[in-house]
Chimera marker file (.cmm) of the C-alpha trace (Angstrom):
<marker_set name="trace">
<marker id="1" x="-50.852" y="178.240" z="-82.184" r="1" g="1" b="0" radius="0.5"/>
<marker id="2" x="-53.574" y="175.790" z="-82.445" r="1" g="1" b="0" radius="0.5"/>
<marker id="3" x="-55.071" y="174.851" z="-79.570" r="1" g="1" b="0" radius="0.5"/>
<marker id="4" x="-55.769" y="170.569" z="-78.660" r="1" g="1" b="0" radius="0.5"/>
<marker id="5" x="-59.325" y="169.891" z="-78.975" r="1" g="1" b="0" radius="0.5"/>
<marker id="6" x="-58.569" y="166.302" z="-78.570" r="1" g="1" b="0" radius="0.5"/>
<marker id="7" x="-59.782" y="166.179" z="-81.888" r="1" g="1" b="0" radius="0.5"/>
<marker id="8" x="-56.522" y="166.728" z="-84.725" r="1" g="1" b="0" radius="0.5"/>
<marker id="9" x="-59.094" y="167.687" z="-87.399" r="1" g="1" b="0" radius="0.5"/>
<marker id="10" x="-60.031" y="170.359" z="-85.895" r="1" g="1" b="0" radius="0.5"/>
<marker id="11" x="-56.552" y="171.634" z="-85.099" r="1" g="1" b="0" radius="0.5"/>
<marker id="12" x="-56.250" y="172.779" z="-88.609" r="1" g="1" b="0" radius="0.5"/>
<marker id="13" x="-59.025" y="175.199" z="-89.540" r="1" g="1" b="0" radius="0.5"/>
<marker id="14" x="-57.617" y="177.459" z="-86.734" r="1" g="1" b="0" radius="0.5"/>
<marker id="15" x="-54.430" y="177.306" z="-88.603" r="1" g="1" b="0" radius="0.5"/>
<marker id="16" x="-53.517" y="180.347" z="-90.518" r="1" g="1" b="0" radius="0.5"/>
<marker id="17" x="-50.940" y="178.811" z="-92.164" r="1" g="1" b="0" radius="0.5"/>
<marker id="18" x="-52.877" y="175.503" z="-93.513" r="1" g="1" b="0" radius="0.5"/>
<marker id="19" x="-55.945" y="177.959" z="-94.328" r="1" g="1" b="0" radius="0.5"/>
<marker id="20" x="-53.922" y="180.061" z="-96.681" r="1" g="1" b="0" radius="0.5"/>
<marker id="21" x="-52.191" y="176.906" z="-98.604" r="1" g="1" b="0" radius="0.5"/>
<marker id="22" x="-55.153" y="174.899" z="-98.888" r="1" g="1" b="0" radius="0.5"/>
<marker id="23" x="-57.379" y="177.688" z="-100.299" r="1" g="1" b="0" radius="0.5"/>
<marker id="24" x="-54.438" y="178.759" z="-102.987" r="1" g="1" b="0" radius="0.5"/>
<marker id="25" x="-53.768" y="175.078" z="-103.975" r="1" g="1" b="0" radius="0.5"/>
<marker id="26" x="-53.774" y="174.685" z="-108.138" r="1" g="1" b="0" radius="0.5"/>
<marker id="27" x="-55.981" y="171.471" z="-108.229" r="1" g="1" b="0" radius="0.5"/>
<marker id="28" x="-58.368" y="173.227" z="-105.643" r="1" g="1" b="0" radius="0.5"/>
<marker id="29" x="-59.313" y="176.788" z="-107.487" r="1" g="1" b="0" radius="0.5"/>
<marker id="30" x="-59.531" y="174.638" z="-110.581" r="1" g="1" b="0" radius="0.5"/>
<marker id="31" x="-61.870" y="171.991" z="-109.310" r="1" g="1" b="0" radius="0.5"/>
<marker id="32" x="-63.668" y="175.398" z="-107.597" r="1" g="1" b="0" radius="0.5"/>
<marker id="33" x="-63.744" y="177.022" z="-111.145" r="1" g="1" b="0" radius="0.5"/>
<marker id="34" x="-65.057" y="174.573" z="-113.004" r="1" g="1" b="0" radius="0.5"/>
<marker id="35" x="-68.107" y="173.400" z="-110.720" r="1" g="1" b="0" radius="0.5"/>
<marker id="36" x="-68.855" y="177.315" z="-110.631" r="1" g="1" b="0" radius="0.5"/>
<marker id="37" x="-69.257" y="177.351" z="-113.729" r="1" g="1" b="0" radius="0.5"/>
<marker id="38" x="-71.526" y="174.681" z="-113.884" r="1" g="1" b="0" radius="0.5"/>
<marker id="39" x="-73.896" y="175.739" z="-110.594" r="1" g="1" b="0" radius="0.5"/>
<marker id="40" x="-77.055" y="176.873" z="-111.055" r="1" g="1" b="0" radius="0.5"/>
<marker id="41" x="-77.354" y="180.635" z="-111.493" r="1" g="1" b="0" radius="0.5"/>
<marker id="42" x="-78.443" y="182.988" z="-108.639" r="1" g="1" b="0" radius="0.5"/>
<marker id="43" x="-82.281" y="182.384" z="-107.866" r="1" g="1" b="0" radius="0.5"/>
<marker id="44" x="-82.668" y="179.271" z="-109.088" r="1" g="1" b="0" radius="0.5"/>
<marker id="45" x="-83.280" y="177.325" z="-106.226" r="1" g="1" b="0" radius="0.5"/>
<marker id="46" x="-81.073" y="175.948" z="-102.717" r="1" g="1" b="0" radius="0.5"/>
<marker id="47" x="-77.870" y="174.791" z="-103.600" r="1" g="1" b="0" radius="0.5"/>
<marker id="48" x="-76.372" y="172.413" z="-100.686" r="1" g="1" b="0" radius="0.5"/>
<marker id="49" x="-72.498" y="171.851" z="-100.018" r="1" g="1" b="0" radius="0.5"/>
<marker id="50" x="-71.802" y="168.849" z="-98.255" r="1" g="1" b="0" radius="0.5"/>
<marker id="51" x="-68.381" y="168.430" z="-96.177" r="1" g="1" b="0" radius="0.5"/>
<marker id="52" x="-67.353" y="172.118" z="-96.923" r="1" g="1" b="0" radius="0.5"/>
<marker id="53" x="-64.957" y="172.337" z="-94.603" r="1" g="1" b="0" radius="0.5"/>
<marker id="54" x="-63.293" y="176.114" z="-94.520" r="1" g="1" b="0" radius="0.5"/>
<marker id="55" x="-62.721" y="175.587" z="-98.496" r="1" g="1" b="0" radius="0.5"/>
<marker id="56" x="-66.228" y="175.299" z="-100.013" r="1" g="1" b="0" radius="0.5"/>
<marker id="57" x="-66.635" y="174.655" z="-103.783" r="1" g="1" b="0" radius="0.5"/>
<marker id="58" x="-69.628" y="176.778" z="-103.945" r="1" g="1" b="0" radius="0.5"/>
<marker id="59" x="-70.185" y="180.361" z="-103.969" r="1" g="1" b="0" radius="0.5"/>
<marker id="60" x="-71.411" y="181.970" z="-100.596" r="1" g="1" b="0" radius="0.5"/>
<marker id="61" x="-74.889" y="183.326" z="-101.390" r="1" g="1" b="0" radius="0.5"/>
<marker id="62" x="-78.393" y="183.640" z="-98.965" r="1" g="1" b="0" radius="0.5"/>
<marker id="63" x="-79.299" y="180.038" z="-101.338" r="1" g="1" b="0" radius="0.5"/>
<marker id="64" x="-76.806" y="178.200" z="-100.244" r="1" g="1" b="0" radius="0.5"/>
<marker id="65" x="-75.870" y="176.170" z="-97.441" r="1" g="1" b="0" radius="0.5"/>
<marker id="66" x="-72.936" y="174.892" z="-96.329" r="1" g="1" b="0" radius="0.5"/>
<marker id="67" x="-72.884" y="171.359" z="-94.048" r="1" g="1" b="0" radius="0.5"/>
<marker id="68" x="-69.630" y="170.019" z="-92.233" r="1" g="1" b="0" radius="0.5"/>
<marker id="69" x="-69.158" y="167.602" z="-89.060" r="1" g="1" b="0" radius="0.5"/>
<marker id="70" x="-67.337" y="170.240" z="-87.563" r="1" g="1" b="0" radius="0.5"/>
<marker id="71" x="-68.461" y="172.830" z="-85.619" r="1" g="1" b="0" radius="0.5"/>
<marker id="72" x="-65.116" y="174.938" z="-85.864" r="1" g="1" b="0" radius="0.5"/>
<marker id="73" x="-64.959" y="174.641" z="-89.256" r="1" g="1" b="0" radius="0.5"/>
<marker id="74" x="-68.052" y="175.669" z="-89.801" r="1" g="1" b="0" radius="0.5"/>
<marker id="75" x="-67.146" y="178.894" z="-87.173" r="1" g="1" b="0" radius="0.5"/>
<marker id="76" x="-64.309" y="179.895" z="-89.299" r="1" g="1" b="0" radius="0.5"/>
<marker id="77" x="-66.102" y="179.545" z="-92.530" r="1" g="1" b="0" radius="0.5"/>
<marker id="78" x="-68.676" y="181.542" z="-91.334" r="1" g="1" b="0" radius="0.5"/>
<marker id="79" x="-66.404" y="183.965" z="-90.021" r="1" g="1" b="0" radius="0.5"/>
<marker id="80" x="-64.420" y="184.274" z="-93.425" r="1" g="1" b="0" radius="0.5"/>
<marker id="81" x="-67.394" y="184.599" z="-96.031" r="1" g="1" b="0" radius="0.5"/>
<marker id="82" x="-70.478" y="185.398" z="-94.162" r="1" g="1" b="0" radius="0.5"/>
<marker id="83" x="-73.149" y="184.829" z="-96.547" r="1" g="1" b="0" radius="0.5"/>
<marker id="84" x="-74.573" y="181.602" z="-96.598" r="1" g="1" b="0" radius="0.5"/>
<marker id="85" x="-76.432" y="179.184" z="-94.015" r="1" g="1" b="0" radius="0.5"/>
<marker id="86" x="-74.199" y="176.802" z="-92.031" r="1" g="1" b="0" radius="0.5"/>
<marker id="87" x="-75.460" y="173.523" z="-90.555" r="1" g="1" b="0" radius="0.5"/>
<marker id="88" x="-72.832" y="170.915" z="-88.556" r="1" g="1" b="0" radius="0.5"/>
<marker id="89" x="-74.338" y="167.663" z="-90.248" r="1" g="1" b="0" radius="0.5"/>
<marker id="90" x="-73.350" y="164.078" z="-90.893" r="1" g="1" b="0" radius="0.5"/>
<marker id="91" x="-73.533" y="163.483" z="-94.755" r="1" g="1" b="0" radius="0.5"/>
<marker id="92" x="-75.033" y="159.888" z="-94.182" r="1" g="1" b="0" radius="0.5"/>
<marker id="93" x="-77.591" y="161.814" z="-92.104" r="1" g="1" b="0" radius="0.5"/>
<marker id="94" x="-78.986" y="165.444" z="-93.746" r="1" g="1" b="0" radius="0.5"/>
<marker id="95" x="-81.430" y="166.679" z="-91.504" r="1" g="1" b="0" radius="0.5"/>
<marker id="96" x="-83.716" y="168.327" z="-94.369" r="1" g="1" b="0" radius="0.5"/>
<marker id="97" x="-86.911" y="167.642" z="-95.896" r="1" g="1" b="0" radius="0.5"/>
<marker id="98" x="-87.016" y="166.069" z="-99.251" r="1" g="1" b="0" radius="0.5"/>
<marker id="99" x="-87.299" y="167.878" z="-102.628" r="1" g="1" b="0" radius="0.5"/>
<marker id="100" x="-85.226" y="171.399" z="-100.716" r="1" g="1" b="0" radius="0.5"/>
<marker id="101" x="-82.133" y="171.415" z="-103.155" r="1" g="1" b="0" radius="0.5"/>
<marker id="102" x="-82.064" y="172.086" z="-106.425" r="1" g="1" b="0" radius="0.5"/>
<marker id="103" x="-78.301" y="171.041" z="-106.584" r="1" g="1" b="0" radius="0.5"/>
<marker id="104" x="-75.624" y="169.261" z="-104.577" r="1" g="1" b="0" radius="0.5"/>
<marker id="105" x="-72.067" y="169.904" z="-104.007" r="1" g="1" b="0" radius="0.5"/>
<marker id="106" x="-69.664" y="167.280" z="-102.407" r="1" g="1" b="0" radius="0.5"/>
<marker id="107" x="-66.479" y="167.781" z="-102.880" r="1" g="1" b="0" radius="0.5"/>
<marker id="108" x="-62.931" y="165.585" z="-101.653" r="1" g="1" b="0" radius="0.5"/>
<marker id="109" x="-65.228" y="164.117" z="-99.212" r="1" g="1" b="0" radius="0.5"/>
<marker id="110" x="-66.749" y="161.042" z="-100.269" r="1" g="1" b="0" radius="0.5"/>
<marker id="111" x="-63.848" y="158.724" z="-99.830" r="1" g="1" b="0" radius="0.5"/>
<marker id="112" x="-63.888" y="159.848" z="-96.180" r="1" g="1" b="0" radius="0.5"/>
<marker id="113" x="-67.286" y="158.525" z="-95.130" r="1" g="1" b="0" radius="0.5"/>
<marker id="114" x="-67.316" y="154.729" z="-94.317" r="1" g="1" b="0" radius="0.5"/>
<marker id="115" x="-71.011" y="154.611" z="-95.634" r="1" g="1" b="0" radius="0.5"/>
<marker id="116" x="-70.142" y="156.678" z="-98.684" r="1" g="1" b="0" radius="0.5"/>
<marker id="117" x="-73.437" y="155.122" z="-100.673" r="1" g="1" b="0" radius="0.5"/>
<marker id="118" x="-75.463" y="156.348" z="-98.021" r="1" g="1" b="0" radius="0.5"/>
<marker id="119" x="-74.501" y="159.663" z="-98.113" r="1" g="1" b="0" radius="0.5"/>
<marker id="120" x="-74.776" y="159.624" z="-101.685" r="1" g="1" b="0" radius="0.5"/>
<marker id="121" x="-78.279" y="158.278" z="-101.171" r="1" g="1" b="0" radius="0.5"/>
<marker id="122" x="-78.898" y="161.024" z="-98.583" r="1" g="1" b="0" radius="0.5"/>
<marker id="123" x="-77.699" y="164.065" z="-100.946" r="1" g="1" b="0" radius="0.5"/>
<marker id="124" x="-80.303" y="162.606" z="-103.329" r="1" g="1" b="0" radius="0.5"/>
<marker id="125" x="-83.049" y="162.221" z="-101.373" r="1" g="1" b="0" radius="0.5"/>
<marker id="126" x="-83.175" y="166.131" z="-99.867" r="1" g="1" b="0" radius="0.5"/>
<marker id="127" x="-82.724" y="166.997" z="-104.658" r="1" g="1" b="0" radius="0.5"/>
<marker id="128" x="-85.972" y="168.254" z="-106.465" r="1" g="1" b="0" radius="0.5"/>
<marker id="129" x="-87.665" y="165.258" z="-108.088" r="1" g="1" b="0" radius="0.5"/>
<link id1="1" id2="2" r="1" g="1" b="0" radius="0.2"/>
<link id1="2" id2="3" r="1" g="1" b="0" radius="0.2"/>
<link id1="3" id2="4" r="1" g="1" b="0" radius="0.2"/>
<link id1="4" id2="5" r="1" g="1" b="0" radius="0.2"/>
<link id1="5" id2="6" r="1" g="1" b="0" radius="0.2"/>
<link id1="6" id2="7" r="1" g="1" b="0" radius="0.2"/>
<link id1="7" id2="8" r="1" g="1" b="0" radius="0.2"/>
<link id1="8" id2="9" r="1" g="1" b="0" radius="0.2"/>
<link id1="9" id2="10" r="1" g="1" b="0" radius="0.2"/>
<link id1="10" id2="11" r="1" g="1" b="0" radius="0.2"/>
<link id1="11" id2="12" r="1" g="1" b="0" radius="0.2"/>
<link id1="12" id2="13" r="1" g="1" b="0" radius="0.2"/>
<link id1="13" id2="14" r="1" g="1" b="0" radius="0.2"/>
<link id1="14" id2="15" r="1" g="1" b="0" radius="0.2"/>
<link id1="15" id2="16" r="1" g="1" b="0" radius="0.2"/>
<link id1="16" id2="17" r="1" g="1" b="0" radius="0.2"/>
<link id1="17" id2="18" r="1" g="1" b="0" radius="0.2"/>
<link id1="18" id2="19" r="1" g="1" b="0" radius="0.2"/>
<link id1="19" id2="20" r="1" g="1" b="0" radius="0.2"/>
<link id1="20" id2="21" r="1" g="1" b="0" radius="0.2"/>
<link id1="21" id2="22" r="1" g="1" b="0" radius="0.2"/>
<link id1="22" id2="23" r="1" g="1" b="0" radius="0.2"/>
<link id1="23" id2="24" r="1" g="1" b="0" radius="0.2"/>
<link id1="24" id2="25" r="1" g="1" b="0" radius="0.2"/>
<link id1="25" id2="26" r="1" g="1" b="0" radius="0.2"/>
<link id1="26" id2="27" r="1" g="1" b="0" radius="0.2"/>
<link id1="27" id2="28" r="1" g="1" b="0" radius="0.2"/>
<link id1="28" id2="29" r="1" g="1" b="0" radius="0.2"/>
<link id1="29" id2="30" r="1" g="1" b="0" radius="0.2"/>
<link id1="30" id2="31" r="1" g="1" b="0" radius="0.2"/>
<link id1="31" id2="32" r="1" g="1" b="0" radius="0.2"/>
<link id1="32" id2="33" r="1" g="1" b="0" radius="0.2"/>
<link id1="33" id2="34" r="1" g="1" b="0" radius="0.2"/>
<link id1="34" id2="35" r="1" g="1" b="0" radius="0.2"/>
<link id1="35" id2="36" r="1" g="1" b="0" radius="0.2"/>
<link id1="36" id2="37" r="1" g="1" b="0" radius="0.2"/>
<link id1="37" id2="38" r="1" g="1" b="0" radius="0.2"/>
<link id1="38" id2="39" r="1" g="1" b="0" radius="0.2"/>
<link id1="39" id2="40" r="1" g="1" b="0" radius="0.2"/>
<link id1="40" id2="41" r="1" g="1" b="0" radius="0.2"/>
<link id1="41" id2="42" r="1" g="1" b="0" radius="0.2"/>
<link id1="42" id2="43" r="1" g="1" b="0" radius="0.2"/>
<link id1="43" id2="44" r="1" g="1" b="0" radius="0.2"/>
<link id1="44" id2="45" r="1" g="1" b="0" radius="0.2"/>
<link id1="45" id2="46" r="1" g="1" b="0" radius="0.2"/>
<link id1="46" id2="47" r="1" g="1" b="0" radius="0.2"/>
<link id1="47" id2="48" r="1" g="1" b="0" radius="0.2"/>
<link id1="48" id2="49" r="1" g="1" b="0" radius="0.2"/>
<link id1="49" id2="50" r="1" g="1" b="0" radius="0.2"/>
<link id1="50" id2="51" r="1" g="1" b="0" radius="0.2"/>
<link id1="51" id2="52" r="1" g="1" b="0" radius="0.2"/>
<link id1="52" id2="53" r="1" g="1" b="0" radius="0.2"/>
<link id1="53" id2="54" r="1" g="1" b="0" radius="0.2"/>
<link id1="54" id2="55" r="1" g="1" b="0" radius="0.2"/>
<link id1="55" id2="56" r="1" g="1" b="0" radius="0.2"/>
<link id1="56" id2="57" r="1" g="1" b="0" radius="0.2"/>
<link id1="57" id2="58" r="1" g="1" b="0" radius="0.2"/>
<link id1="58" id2="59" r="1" g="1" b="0" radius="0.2"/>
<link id1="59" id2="60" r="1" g="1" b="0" radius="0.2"/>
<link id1="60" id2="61" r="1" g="1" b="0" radius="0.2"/>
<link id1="61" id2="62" r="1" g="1" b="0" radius="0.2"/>
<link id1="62" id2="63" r="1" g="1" b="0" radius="0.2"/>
<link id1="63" id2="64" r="1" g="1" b="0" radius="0.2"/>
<link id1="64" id2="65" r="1" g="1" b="0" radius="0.2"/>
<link id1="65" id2="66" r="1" g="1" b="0" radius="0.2"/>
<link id1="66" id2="67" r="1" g="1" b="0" radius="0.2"/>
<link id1="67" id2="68" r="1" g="1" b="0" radius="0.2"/>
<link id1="68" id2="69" r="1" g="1" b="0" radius="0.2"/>
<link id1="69" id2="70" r="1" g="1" b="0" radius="0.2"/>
<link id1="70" id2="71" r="1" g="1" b="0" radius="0.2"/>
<link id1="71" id2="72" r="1" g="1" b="0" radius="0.2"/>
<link id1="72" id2="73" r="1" g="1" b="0" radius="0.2"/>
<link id1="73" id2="74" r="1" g="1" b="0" radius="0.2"/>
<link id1="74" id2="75" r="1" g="1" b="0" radius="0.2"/>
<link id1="75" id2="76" r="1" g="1" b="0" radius="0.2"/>
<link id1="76" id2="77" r="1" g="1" b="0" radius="0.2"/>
<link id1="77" id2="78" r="1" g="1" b="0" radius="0.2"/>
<link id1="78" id2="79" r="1" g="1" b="0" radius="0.2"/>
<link id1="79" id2="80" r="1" g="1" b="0" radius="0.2"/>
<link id1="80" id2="81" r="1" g="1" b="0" radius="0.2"/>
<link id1="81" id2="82" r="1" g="1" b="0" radius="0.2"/>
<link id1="82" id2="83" r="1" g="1" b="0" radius="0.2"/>
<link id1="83" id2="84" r="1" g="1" b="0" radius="0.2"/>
<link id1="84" id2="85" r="1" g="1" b="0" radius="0.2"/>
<link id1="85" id2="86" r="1" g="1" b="0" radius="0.2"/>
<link id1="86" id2="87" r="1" g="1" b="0" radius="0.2"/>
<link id1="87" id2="88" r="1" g="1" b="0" radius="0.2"/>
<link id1="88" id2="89" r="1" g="1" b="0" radius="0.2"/>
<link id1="89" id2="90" r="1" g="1" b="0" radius="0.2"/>
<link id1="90" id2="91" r="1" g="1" b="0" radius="0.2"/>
<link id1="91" id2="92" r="1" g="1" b="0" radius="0.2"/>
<link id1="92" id2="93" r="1" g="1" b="0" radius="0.2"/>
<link id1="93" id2="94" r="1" g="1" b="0" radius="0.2"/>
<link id1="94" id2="95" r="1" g="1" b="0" radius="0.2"/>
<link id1="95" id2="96" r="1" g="1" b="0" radius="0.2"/>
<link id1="96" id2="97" r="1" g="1" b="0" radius="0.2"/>
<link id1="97" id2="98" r="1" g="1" b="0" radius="0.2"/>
<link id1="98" id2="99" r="1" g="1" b="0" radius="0.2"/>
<link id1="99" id2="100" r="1" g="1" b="0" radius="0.2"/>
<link id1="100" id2="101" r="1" g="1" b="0" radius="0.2"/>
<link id1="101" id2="102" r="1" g="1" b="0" radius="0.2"/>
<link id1="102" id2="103" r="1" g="1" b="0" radius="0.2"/>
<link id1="103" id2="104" r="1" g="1" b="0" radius="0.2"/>
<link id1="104" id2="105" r="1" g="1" b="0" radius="0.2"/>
<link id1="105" id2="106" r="1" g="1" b="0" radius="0.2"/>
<link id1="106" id2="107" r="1" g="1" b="0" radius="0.2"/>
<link id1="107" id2="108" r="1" g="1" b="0" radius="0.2"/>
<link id1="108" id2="109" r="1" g="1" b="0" radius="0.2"/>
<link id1="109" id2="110" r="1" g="1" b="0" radius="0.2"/>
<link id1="110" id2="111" r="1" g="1" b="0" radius="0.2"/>
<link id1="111" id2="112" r="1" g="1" b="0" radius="0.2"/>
<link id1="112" id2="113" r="1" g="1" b="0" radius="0.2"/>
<link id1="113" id2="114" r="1" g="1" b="0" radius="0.2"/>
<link id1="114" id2="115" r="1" g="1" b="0" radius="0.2"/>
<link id1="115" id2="116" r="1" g="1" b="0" radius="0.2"/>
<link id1="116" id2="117" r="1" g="1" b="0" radius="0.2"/>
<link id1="117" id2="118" r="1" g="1" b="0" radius="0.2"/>
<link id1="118" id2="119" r="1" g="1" b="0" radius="0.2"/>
<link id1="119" id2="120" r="1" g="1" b="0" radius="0.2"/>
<link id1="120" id2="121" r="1" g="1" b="0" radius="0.2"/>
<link id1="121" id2="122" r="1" g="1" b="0" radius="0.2"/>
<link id1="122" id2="123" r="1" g="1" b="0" radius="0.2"/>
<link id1="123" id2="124" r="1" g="1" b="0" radius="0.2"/>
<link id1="124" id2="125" r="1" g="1" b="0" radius="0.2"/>
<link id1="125" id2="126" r="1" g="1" b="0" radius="0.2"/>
<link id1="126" id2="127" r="1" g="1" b="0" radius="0.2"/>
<link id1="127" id2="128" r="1" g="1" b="0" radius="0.2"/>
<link id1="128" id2="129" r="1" g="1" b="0" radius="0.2"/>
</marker_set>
């Protein structure tokens, strides 16, 4: 049973039963699949997922890391796939140093942020020149 955190977000990434339908959704491993595909391979520089949430589009590896503006989210993601880094974040404020990523992943996130341009402008700023 999920437990009130005052904040109804949170609620569901303790919820085993929204965890395991919205990681086997069709439109979700297909969107997953095909920006795999597409990532940069192993070794070639940071890759940084913004607004992973416990459903990530990239793969968990010790180059990638994965940002969300929850905390529990983050917990249980951790707690599922282990590898990775994970840093609780606001996407309209990354707190990294320009030129670290070599690619960024947002993913079903955008047209939750109020200042969606400036988290656009963010995720480009912390990108290789």
């Amino acid at each position: 049973m999920p437990q009130d955190t005052g904040n109804r977000f949170d609620d569901f990434f303790v919820d085993p039963a929204y965890l395991s339908l919205k990681n086997h959704l069709y439109n979700y491993q297909v969107r997953k699949r095909a920006v795999r595909e597409r990532l940069l391979r192993p070794g070639e520089g940071m890759t940084l997922e913004v607004g992973s949430g416990i459903s990530p589009i990239s793969p968990a590896t010790d180059r990638t890391v994965f940002t969300e503006l929850s905390f529990s989210a983050l917990r249980c993601l951790k707690a599922a796939q282990g590898a990775g880094r994970y840093v609780v974040a606001d996407a309209t404020r990354l707190p990294f140093k320009k030129g670290v990523f070599r690619t960024a992943v947002c993913s079903e996130v955008l047209e939750h942020i109020e200042d969606d341009l400036g988290a656009v402008g963010q995720m480009a700023s912390v990108l290789e020149d």
